[in-house]
Structures are given as C-alpha cells and as structure tokens.
TIZA-499217 format. One record per residue: x, y, z of N, C-alpha, C in turn. Coordinates in steps of 0.05 Angstrom, whole numbers, padded with zeros to 5 digits, always signed. Layout:
<recs>
XYZXYZXYZ;...
</recs>
This chain:
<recs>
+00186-00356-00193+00187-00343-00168+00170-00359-00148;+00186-00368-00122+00159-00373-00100+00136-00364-00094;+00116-00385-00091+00088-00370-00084+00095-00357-00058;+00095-00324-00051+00089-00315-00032+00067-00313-00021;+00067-00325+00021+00044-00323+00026+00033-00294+00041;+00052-00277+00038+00055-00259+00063+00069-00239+00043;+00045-00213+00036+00060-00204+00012+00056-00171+00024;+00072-00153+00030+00072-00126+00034+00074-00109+00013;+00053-00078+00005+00053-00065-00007+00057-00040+00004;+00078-00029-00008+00085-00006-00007+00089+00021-00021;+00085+00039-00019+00083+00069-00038+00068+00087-00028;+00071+00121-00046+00065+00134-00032+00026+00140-00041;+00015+00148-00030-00016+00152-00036-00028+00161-00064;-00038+00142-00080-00046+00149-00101-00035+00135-00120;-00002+00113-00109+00008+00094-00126-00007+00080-00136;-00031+00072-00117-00046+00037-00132-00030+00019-00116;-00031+00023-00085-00023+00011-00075-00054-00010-00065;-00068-00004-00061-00094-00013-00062-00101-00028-00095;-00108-00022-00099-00115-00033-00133-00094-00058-00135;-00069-00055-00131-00047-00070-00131-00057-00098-00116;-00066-00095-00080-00071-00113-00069-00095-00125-00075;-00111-00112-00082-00135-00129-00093-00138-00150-00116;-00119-00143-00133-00114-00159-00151-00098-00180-00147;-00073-00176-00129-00055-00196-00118-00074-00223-00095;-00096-00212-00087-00110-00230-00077-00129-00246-00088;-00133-00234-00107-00156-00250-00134-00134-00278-00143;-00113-00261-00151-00091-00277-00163-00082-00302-00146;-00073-00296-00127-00060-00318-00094-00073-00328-00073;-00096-00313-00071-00116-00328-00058-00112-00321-00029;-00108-00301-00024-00095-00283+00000-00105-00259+00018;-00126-00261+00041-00138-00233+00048-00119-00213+00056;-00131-00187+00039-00118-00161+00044-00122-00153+00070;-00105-00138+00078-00105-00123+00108-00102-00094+00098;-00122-00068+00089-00120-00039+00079-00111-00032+00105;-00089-00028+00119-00080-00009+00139-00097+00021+00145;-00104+00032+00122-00111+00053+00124-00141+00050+00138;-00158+00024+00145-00179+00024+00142-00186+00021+00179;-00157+00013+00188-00149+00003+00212-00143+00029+00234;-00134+00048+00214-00109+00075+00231-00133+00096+00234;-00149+00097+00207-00169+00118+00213-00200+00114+00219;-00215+00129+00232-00235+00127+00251-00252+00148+00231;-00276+00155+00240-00299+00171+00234-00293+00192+00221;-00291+00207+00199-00285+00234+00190-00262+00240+00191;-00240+00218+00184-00220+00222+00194-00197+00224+00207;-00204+00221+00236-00202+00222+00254-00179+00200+00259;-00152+00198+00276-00137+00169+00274-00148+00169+00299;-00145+00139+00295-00159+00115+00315-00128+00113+00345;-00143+00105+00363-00109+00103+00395-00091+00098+00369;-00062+00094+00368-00048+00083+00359-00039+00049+00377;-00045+00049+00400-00035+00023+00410-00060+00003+00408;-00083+00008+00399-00106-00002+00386-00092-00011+00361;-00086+00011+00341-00073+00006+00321-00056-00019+00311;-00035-00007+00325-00008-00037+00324-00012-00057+00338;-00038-00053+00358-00052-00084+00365-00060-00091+00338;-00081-00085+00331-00075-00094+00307-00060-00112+00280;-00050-00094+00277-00035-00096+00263-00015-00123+00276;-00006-00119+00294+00008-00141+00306-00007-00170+00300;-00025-00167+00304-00051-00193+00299-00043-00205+00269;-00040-00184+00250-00055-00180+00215-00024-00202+00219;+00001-00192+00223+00024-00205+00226+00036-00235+00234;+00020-00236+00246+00024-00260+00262-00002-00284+00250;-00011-00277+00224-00024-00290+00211-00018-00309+00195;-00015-00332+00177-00008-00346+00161-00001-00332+00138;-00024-00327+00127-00025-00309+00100-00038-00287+00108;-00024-00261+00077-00037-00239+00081-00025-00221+00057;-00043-00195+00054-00031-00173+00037-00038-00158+00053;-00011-00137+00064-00013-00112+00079-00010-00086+00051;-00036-00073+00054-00032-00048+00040-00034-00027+00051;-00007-00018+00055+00009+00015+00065+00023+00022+00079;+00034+00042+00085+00066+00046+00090+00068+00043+00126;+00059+00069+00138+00060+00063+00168+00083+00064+00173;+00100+00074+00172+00134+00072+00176+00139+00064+00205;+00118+00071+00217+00129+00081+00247+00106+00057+00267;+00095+00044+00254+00081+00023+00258+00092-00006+00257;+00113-00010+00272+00116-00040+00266+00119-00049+00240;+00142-00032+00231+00159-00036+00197+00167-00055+00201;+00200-00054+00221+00221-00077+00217+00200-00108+00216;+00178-00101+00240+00163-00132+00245+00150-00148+00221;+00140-00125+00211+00118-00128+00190+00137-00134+00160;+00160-00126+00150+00170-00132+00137+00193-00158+00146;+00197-00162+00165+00206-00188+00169+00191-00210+00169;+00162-00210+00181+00151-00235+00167+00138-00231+00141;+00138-00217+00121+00135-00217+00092+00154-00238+00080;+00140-00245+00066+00160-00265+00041+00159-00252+00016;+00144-00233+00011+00148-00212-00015+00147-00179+00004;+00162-00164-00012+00163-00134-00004+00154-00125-00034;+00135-00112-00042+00125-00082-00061+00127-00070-00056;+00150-00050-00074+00153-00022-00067+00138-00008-00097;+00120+00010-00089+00108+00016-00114+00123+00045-00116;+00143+00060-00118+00164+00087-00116+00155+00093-00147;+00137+00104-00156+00135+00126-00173+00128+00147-00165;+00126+00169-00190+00145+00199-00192+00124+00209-00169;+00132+00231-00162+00116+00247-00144+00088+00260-00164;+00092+00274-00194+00070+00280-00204+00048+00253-00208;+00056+00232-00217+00040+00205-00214+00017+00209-00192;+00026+00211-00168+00020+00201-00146-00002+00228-00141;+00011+00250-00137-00006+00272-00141-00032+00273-00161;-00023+00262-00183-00050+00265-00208-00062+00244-00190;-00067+00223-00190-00073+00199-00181-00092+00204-00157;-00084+00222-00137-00104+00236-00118-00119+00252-00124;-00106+00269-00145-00131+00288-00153-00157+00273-00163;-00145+00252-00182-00166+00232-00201-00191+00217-00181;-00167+00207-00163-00185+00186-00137-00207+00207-00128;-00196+00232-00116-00216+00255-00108-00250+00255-00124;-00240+00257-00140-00272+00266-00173-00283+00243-00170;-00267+00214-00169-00287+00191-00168-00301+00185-00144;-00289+00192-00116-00299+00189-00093-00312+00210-00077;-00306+00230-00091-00319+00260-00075-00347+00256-00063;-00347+00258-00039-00372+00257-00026-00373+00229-00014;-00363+00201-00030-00372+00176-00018-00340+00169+00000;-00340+00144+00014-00323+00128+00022-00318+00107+00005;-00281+00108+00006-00280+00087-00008-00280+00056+00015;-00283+00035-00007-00286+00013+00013-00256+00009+00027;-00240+00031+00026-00207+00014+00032-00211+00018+00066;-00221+00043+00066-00221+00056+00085-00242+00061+00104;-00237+00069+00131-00261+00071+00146-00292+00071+00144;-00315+00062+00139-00332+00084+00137-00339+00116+00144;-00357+00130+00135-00357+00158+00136-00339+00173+00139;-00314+00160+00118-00292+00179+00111-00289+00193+00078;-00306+00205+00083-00312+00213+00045-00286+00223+00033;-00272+00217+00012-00243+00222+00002-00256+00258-00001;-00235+00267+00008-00230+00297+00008-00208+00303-00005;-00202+00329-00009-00176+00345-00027-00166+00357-00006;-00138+00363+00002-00138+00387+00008-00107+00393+00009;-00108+00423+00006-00069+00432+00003-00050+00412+00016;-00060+00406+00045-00040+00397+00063-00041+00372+00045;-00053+00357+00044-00053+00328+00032-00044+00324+00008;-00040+00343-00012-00026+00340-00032+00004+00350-00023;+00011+00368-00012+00037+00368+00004+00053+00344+00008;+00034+00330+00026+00036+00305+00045+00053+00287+00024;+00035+00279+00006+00041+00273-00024+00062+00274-00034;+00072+00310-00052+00089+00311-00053+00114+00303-00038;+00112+00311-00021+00136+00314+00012+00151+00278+00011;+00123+00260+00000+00139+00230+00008+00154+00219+00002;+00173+00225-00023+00196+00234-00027+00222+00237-00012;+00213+00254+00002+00236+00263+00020+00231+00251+00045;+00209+00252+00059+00201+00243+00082+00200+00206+00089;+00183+00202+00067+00183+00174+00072+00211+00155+00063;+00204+00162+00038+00225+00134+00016+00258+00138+00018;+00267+00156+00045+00292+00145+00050+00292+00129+00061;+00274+00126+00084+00272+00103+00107+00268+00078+00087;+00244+00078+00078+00233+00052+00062+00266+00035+00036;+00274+00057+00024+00296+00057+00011+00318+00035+00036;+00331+00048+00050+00343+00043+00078+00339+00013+00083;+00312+00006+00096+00310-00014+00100+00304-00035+00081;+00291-00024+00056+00288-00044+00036+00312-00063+00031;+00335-00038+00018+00367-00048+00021+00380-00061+00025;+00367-00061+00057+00377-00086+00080+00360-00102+00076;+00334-00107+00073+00331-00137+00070+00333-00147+00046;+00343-00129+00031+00345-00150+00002+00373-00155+00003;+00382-00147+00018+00418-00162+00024+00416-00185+00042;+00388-00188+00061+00389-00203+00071+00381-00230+00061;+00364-00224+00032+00350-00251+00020+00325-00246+00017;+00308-00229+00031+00286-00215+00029+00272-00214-00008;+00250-00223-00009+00241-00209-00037+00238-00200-00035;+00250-00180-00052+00231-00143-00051+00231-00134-00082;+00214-00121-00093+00210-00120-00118+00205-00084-00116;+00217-00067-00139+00217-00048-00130+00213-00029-00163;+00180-00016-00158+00176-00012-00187+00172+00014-00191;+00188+00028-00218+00193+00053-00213+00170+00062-00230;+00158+00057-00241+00129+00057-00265+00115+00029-00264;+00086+00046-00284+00068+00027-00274+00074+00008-00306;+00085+00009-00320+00093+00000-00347+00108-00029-00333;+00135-00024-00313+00144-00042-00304+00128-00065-00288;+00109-00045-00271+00093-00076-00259+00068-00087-00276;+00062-00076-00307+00054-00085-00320+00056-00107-00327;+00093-00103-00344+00103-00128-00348+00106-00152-00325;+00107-00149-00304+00115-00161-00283+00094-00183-00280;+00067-00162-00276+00043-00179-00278+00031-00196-00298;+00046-00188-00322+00038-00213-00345+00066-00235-00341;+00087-00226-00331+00107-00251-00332+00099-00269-00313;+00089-00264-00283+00085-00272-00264+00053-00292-00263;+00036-00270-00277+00004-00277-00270-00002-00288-00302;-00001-00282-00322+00001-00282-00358-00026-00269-00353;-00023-00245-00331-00050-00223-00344-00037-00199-00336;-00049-00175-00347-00045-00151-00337-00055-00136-00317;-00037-00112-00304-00046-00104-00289-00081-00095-00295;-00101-00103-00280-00126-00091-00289-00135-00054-00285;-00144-00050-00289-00157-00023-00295-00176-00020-00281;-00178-00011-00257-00207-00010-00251-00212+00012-00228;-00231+00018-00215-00241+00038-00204-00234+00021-00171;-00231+00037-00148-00215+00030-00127-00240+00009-00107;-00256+00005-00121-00278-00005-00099-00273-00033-00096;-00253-00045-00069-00242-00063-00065-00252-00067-00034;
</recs>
C-alpha cells in the first residue's frame, strides 16, 4: 500500500478513533490534528464555528497530517478530498457505548489530552444517546460519501471490528494495534 501522507479518521465516539491516530503517527511520522480539541472551548463549551473551519481549513492545506473526527458539517467534502487515506472505524453501536462508559471511569474528573483543557470527560444520558443515535444520524452521510470516493480512487479502508484493524495493523505495520490508555 502507498505511504499515505494525509490520513483521515473516522467513527463514532468511543471507536478509538484517537488511540488509532496516535499510533498511526508513531508509525508514519505524521502530526495529529484531534478536531475535538479545536471545536470545543472551556467546560465544554463549542468554540465560533468560523474560528473552527478556519482552522481546520489551515490543518488541510497542510503537507502531512492525521485528522481525528467526524465533523460532518465541517468541511467533509474538503477535508476528505485532500486525504490520501480515509478510516472509517463503523463498529457496533454497543462497542462504542461501552467504550464511553470505560473512557468515563478512566478520565472522570481529569481532561483528556485530545481535548480542550478544563474539559473533564463527563457521562451523561444525552451523550450516550448522541452515541447511540450515530448510526442513524451520522454513518449514512459518511457511508454516502465514502462510496463516492472509493469509486473515485480514493483509499478508504472501512473496519467493522477492532479484530479487523488488528489484522490490518500487523499486515501493514508487523505490529499490533496497541492497548493503551487515551493520553495522547
């Protein structure tokens, strides 16, 4: 496979879409761009949005890079047209759910490094909804356009378990996905 220099990660919260890019940068030699670290502000809080996709526009128009997270509505078509790799990390909705609850217990009270400072990972109904819901809400769009650029020539790699990008990462890297706690 071509070395990609411009690699997008995609899935819904709690995939290891983070953990994913961290490793992909150890591996290729590539700074991450956490989107999430970009959109949200103090406690929470989202940051202008045309601040934002300034941004983000910038992260784009970079040589190299790993974008980690979805943003649908942020400068998709752009951001996945200059990628030379697409990750779709599409596992099950309970995955993703446990996966938040888990992240929750390890981060409760602190920030993780993906994200803002003084944004301590919280729980709450709505956000596991959110979660559930991505499913339906998000991954037709992502589905949609993925589609199209893999008709167009586009890499896009699209993994329905973490067993699959296991293997992927020993065919690709001859190591495994690592194991580790999100502090990236």
């Amino acid at each position: 496979m071509t070395k990609a220099k411009r690699i997008m990660i995609l899935g819904n919260s709690g995939s290891g879409k983070t953990t994913l890019a961290k490793q992909l940068s150890e591996y290729e030699g590539l700074p991450v761009f956490h989107l999430d670290r970009y959109f949200w502000g103090t406690d929470w809080v989202e940051k202008d949005i045309a601040l934002f996709r300034s941004i983000v526009k910038g992260f784009i128009e970079e040589d190299k890079w790993i974008l980690d997270g979805n943003y649908i509505h942020t400068l998709l078509e752009e951001r996945l047209e200059k990628s030379d790799r697409v990750i779709f990390l599409d596992y099950s909705r309970v995955f993703s759910v446990y996966r938040v609850i888990k992240r929750y217990f390890i981060y409760k009270n602190s920030s993780r490094k993906d994200v803002c400072t003084n944004c301590p990972d919280k729980l709450s109904w709505s956000f596991i909804k959110w979660v559930w819901g991505f499913k339906t809400r998000v991954r037709p769009t992502l589905i949609t356009v993925l589609s199209r650029m893999k008709t167009q020539g586009k890499d896009v790699l699209v993994f329905k378990n973490k067993r699959k990008l296991k293997q992927y990462m020993r065919k690709e890297y001859g190591r495994d996905l690592q194991k580790r706690r999100l502090d990236v």
